[in-house]
C-alpha positions as CSV (number, residue, x, y, z in Angstrom):
1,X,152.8,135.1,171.5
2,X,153.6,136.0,175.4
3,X,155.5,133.4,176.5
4,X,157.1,133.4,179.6
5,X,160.7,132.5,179.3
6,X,161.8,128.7,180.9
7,X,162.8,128.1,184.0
8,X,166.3,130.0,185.1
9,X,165.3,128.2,188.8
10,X,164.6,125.1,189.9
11,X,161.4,123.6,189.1
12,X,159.3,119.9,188.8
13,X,156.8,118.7,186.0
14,X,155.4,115.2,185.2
15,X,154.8,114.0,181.8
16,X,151.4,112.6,180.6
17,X,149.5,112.7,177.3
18,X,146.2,113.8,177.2
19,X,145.1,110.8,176.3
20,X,146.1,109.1,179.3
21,X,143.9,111.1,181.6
22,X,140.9,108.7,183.1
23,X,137.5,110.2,181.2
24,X,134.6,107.6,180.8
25,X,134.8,107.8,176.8
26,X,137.6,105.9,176.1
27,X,140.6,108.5,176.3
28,X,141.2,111.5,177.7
29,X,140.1,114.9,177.3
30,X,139.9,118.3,177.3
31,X,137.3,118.7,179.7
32,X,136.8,117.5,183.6
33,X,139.3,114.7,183.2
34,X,141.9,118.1,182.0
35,X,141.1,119.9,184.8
36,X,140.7,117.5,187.3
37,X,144.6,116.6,186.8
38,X,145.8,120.5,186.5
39,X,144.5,120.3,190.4
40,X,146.1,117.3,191.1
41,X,149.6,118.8,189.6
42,X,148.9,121.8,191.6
43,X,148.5,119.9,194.6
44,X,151.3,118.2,193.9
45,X,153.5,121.5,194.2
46,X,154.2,121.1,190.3
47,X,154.9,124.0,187.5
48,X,155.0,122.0,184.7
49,X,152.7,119.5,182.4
50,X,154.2,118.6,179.5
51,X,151.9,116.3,177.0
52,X,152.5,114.3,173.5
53,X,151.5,116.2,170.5
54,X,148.2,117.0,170.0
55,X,147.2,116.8,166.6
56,X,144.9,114.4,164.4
57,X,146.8,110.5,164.3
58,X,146.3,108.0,161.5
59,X,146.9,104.6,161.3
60,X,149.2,103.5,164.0
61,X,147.9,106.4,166.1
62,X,151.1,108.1,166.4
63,X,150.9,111.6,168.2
64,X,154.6,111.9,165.7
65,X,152.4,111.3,162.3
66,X,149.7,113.7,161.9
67,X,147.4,114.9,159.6
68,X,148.0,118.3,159.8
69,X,151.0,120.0,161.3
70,X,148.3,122.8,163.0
71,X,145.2,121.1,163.3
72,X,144.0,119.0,166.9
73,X,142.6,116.0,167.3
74,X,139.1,115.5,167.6
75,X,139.5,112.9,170.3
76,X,139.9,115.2,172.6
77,X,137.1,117.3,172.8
78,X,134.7,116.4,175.6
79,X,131.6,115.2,175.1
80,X,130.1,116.3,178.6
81,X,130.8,119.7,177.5
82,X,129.1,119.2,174.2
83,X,126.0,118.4,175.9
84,X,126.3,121.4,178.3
85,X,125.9,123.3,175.2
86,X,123.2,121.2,174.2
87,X,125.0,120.2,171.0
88,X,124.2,115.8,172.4
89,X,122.3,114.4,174.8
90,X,123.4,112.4,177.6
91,X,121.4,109.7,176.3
92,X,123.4,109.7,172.6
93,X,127.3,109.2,174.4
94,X,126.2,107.2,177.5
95,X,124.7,104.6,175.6
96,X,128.1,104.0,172.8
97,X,130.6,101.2,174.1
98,X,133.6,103.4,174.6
99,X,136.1,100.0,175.6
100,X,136.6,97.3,177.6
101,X,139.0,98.6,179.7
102,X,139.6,101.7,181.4
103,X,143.2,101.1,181.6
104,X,143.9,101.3,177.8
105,X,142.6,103.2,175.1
106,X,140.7,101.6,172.3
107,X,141.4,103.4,169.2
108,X,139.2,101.1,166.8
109,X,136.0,102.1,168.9
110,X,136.8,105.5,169.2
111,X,137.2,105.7,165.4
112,X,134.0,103.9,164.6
113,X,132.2,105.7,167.5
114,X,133.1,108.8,168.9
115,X,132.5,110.9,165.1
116,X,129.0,109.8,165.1
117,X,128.6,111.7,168.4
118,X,130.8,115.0,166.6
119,X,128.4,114.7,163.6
120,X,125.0,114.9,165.5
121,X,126.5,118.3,167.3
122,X,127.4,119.6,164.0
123,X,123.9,119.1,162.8
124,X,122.5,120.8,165.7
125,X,125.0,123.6,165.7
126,X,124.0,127.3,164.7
127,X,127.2,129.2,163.3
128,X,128.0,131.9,165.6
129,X,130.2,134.7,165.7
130,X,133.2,133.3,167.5
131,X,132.9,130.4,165.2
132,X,133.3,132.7,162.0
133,X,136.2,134.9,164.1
134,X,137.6,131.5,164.3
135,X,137.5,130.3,160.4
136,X,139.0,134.0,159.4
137,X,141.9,133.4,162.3
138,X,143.0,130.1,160.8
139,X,142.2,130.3,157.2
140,X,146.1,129.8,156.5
141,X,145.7,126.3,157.7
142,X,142.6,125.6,158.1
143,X,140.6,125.8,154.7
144,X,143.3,123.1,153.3
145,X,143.2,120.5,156.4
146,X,139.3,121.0,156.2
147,X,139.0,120.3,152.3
148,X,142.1,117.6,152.6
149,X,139.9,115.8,155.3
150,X,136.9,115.8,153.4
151,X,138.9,114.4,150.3
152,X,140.0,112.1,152.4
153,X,136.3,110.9,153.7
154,X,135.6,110.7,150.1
155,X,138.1,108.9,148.9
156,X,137.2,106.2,152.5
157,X,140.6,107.9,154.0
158,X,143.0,106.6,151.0
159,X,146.5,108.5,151.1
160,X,146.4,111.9,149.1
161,X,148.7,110.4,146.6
162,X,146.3,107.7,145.6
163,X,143.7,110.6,144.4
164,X,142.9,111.6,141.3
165,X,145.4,113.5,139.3
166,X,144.0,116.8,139.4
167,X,143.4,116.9,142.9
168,X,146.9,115.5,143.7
169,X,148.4,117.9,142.2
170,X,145.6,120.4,143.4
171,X,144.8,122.0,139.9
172,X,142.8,125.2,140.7
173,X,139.5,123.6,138.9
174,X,139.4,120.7,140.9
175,X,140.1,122.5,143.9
176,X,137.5,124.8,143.6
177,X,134.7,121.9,142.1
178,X,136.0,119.8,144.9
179,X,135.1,123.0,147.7
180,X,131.3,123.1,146.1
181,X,131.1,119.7,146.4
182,X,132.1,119.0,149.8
183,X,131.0,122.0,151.2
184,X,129.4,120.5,154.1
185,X,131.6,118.2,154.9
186,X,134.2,120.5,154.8
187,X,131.8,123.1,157.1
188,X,131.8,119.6,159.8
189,X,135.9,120.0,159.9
190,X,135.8,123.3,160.9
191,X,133.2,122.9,163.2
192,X,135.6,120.3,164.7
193,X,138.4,122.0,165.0
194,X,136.3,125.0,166.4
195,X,135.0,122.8,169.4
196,X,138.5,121.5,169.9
197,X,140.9,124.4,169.6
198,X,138.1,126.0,171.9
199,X,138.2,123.6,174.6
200,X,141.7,123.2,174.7
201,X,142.4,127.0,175.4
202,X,140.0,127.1,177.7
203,X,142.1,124.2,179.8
204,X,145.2,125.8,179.2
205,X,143.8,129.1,180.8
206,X,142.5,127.0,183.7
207,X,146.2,125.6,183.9
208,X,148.1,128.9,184.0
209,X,145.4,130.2,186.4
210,X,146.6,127.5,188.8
211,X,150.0,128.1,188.2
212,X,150.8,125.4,186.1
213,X,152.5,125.6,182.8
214,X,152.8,123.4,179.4
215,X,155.3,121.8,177.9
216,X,153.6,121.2,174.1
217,X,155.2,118.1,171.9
218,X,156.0,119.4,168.4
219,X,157.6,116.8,165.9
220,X,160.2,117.8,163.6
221,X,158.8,116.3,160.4
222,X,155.1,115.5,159.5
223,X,153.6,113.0,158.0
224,X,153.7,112.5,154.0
225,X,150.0,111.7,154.3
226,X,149.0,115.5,155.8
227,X,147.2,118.6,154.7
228,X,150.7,119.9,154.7
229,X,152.8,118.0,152.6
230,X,149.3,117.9,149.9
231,X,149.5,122.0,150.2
232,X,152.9,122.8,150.3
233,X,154.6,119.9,148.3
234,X,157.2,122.5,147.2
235,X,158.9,122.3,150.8
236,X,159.5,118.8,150.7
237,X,162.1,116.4,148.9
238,X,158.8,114.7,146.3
239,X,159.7,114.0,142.7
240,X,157.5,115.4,139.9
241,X,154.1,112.6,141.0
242,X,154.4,113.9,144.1
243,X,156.0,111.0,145.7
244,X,159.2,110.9,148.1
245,X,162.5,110.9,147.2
246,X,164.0,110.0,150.2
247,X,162.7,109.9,154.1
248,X,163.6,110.1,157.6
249,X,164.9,108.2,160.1
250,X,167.5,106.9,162.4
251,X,171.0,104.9,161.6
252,X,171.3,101.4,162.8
253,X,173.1,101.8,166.5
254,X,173.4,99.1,169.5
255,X,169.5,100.0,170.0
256,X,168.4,99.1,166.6
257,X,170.5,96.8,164.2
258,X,168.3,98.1,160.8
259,X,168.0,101.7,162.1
260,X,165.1,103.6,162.4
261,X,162.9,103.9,159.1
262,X,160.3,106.9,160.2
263,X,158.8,107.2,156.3
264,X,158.2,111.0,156.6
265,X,159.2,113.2,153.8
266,X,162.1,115.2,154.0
267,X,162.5,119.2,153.5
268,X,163.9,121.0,151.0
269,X,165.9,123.2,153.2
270,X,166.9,125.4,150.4
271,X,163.8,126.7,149.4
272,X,162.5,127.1,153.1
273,X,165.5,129.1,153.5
274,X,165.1,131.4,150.6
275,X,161.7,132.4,152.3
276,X,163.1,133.3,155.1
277,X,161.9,129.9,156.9
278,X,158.7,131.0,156.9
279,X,156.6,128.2,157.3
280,X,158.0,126.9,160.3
281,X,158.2,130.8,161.7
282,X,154.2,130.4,161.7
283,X,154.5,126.9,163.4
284,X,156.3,127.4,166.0
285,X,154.5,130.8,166.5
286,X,151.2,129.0,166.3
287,X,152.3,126.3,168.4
288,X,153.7,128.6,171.1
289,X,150.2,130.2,171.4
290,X,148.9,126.9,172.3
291,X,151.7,126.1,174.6
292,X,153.8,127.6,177.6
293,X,156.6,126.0,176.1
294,X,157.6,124.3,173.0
295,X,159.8,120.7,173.1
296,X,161.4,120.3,169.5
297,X,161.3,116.5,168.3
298,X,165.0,115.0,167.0
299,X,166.5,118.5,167.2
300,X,169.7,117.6,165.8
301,X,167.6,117.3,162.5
302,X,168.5,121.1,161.7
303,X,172.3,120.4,161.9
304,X,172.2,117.1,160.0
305,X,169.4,114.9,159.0
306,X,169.4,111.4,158.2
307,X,167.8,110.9,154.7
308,X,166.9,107.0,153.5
309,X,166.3,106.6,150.0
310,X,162.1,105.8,149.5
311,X,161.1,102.7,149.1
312,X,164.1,101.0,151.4
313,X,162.5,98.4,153.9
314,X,165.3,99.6,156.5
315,X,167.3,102.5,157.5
316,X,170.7,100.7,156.5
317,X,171.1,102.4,153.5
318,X,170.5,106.0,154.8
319,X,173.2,108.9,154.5
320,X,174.2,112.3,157.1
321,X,172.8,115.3,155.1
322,X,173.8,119.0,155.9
323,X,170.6,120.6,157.6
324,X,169.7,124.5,158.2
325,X,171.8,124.9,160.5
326,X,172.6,128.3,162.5
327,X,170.6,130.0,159.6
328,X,168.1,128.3,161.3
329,X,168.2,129.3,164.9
330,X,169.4,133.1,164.2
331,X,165.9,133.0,162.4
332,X,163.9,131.9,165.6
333,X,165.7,134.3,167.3
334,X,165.0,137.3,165.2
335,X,161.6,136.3,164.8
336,X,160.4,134.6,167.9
337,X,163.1,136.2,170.4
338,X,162.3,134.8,173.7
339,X,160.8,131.6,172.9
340,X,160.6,129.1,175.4
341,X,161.9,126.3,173.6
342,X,163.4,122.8,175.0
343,X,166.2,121.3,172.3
344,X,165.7,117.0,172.6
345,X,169.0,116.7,171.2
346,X,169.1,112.8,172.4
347,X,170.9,110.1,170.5
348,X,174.1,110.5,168.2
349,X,175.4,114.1,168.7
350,X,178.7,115.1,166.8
351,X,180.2,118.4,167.9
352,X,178.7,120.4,165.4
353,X,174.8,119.3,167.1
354,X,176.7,120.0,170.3
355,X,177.6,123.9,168.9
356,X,173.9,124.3,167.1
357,X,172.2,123.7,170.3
358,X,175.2,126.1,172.4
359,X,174.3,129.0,170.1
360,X,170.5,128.2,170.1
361,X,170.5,128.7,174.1
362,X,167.5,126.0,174.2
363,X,167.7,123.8,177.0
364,X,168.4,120.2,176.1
365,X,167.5,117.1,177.5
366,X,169.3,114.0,179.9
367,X,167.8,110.8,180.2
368,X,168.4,109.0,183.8
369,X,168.2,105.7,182.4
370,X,170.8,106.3,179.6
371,X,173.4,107.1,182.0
372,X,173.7,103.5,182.6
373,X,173.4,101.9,179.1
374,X,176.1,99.9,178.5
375,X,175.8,99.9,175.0
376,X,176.8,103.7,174.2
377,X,178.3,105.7,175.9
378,X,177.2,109.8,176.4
379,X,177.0,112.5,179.0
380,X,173.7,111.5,180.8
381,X,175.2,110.9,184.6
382,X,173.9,113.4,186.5
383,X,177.7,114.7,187.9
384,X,177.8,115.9,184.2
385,X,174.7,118.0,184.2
386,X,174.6,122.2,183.6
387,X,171.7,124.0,184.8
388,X,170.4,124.8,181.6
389,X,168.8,121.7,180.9
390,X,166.0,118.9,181.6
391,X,166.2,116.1,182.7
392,X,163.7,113.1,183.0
393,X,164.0,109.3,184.2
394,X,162.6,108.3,181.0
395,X,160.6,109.6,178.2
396,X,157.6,108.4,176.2
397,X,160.0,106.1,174.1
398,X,161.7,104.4,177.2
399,X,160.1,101.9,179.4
400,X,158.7,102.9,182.4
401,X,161.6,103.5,185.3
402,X,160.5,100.6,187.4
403,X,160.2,98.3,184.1
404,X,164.1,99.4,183.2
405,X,165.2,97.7,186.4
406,X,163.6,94.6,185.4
407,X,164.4,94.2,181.9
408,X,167.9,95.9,181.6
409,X,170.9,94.2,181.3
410,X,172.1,93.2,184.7
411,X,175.5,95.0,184.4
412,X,173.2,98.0,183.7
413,X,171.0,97.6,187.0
414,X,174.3,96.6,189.0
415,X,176.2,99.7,187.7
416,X,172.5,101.7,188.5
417,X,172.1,100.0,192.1
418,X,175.7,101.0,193.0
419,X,175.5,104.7,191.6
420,X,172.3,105.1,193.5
421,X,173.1,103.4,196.9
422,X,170.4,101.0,196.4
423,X,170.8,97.5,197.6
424,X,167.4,96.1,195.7
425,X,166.7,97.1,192.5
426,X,162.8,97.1,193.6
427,X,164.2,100.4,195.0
428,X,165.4,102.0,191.9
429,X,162.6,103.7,190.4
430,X,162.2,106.1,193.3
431,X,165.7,106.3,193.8
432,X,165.7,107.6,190.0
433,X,163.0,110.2,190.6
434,X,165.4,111.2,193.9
435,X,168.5,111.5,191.6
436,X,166.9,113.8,189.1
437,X,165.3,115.6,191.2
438,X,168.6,116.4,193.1
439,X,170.6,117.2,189.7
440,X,171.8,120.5,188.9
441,X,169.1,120.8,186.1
442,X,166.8,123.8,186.5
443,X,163.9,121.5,185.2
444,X,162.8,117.9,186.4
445,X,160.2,116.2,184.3
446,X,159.2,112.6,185.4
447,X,156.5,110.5,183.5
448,X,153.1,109.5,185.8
449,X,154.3,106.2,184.8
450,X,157.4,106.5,187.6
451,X,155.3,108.4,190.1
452,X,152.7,105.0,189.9
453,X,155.8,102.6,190.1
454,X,154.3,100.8,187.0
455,X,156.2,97.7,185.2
456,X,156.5,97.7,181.3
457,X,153.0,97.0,180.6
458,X,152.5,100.9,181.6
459,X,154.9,101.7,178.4
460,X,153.9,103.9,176.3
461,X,155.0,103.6,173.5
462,X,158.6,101.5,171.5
463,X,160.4,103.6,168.9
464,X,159.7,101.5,165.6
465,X,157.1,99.2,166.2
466,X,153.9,99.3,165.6
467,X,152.6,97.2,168.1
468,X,149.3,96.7,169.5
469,X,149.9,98.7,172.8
470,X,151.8,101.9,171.5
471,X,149.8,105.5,172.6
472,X,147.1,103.3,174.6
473,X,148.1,103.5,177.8
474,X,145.8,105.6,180.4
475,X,145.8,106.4,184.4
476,X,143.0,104.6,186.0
477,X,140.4,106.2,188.4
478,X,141.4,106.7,191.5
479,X,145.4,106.4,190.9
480,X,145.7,110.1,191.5
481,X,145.1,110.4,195.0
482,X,146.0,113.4,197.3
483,X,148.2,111.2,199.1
484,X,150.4,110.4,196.3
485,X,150.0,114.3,195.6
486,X,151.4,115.2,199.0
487,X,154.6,112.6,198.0
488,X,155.4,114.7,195.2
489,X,154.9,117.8,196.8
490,X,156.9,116.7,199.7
491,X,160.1,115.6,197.7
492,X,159.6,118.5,195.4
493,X,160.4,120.4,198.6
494,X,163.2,118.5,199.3
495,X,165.3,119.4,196.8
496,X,164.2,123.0,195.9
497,X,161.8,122.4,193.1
């Protein structure tokens, strides 16, 4: 790990998940689409990208509920470059319907489609040195997700806790019949994450080389259907079958009337703490070797966490638990001194949150459009701001800036309008980017979303739901132009960043 530390001056990034780059299979990826936007950021006078998470998504294809806490998702690896190697022909991912529309991304075809294109390079693959190198690197996590995915396949992608017995509760026996077994398959899992892990670094070297930086996503649980929670059941809160005693989530506030029911299992904070933390020492180191920079999901988890007894249909019932704490964070800063971490301490913080993040250091994070929610009140208006922290319009969990000045309240938008100097609201979403980027904050991140003026349609995704258009949203060709480039560059100027 060789981070460099974040921003002590002013700087600009935009957010954008990889998937949202324009590629012509169906989502983005980690090959000309990747680099073709790192020029477009540099361009645009930016230092920062910051993306969603990265790994494997299941049903629902949340970036927040992954497989495997280490592993990446295959849907990102390009297929050009695969053929560059001569792993496919053009022929075999020219000829697949990758979607409709270039403007969303179809998950159902990429899941019925793009694997069948993974497998024939597999079969054509010769096992190489590197690839070896990179099966002895990341044994510690990668000989489980590889055998856990493989189980998976065999049982037609069934939650772990619907397995067999033995393999449930991973008796050595079963493990190891289970490993002759599926040896091949399990060989195609590497071989995946091999092709992905490589392509990625290869874009995030092209990035720094350009001088741009990034922001990686990293959620503060995972999900209870992961290589993780299967491996190292002994970390969470699971009763003696394995199954959850109680799960995350959010208490019901003006946003949500139920809460926030998440589902994923909760830690047992004790028995990380006894090891030293250890397991999340190795994910954030690993996940700061991917990344520039690390953003920590619902960071006032590791004060106090909000713990819903399983099986409840709604957050209502849920209770404040005492977290890690400052045990916690002196940890990360024996063991990872120097990280470059951003704190999202948004939503309810008491003063204890308030003193966790303070003795952290982390930078936390304002929201422009939360300055003017009537419905709860916090410190997000801009007069308020320290240097030490980011600030966005919005985030991946917010409409689009343009979309908030249509659909909020209209004693929201008045109170906006007036704040701002605007006289139409049409105005607002620039006049957002303006006032963030004129904050105090050392670091401005705005969503592409902002930058294209898009409506609600451009959302990306709404805490809670599981609706049809969650994650799917993409840039379209030609959207990124070197005008738009030299706007952003130009008002970056403007106010020092």
């Amino acid at each position: 790990m060789n981070n460099p530390p974040l921003e002590s001056k002013r700087a600009a990034g935009i957010l954008l998940a990889v998937s949202s780059l324009p590629s012509p299979y169906g989502i983005g990826t980690f090959g000309k689409a990747g680099r073709d936007w790192i020029d477009f950021l540099a361009a645009a006078g930016q230092k920062y990208w910051q993306i969603l998470p990265l790994g494997p998504t299941g049903w629902g294809n949340s970036p927040y509920q992954c497989f495997s806490a280490f592993a990446l998702s295959s849907y990102y690896v390009d297929l050009d470059l695969l053929a560059k190697e001569g792993l496919v022909k053009q022929n075999e991912i020219q000829d697949i319907f990758w979607g409709a529309s270039p403007e969303v991304v179809n998950y159902a075809v990429l899941y019925h489609h793009r694997e069948k294109v993974l497998r024939l390079a597999f079969r054509r693959f010769i096992s190489t040195k590197a690839f070896r190198g990179f099966r002895e690197k990341y044994h510690f996590w990668l000989d489980d997700y590889a055998l856990f995915m493989a189980l998976k396949r065999k049982h037609n992608g069934r939650s772990w806790l619907e397995w067999e017995e033995d393999l449930k509760v991973r008796k050595t026996a079963a493990l190891e019949k289970a490993r002759e077994e599926l040896k091949q398959e399990i060989n195609y899992q590497i071989f995946v994450q091999y092709q992905t892990f490589r392509q990625w670094n290869e874009l995030k070297k092209y990035a720094n080389r350009k001088g741009i930086l990034i922001i990686g996503d990293m959620p503060i649980y995972v999900s209870m259907d992961s290589a993780d929670t299967w491996a190292d059941s002994g970390y969470f809160q699971l009763d003696d079958k394995r199954r959850p005693l109680s799960v995350s989530g959010c208490p019901p506030d003006p946003f949500a009337r139920d809460g926030q029911l998440w589902g994923n299992p909760l830690y047992r904070w004790d028995v990380m703490e006894k090891q030293g933390f250890a397991w999340w020492m190795l994910r954030l180191r690993e996940s700061l070797s991917l990344y520039d920079v690390v953003r920590i999901d619902h960071f006032r988890g590791f004060e106090s966490y909000y713990s819903i007894p399983a099986g409840d249909k709604t957050a209502a019932r849920g209770k404040w638990v005492k977290g890690p704490g400052f045990a916690f964070i002196e940890t990360i800063h024996k063991n990872l001194c120097g990280a470059a971490i951003i704190a999202e301490d948004l939503g309810f913080l008491t003063p204890e949150v308030k003193a966790l993040l303070e003795a952290s250091g982390f930078p936390g994070m304002k929201v422009l459009q939360f300055a003017f929610d009537s419905r709860e009140s916090g410190d997000y208006m801009p007069y308020t701001y320290h240097r030490n922290c980011v600030v966005y319009t919005g985030t991946h969990d917010n409409t689009t800036s343009a979309g908030w000045f249509k659909t909020a309240p209209a004693e929201d938008i008045k109170a906006a309008c007036e704040f701002l100097g605007l006289k139409k609201p049409r105005q607002g979403c620039r006049a957002f980017i303006r006032a963030a980027f004129g904050s105090v904050a050392n670091l401005a991140i705005i969503p592409m979303q902002d930058w294209l003026g898009l409506g609600v349609k451009a959302r990306m995704n709404a805490p809670s739901t599981t609706g049809d258009n969650n994650w799917r949203w993409r840039v379209l060709p030609g959207q990124l132009t070197m005008d738009l480039a030299g706007e952003i560059k130009r008002l970056a100027k403007i106010y020092g960043r």
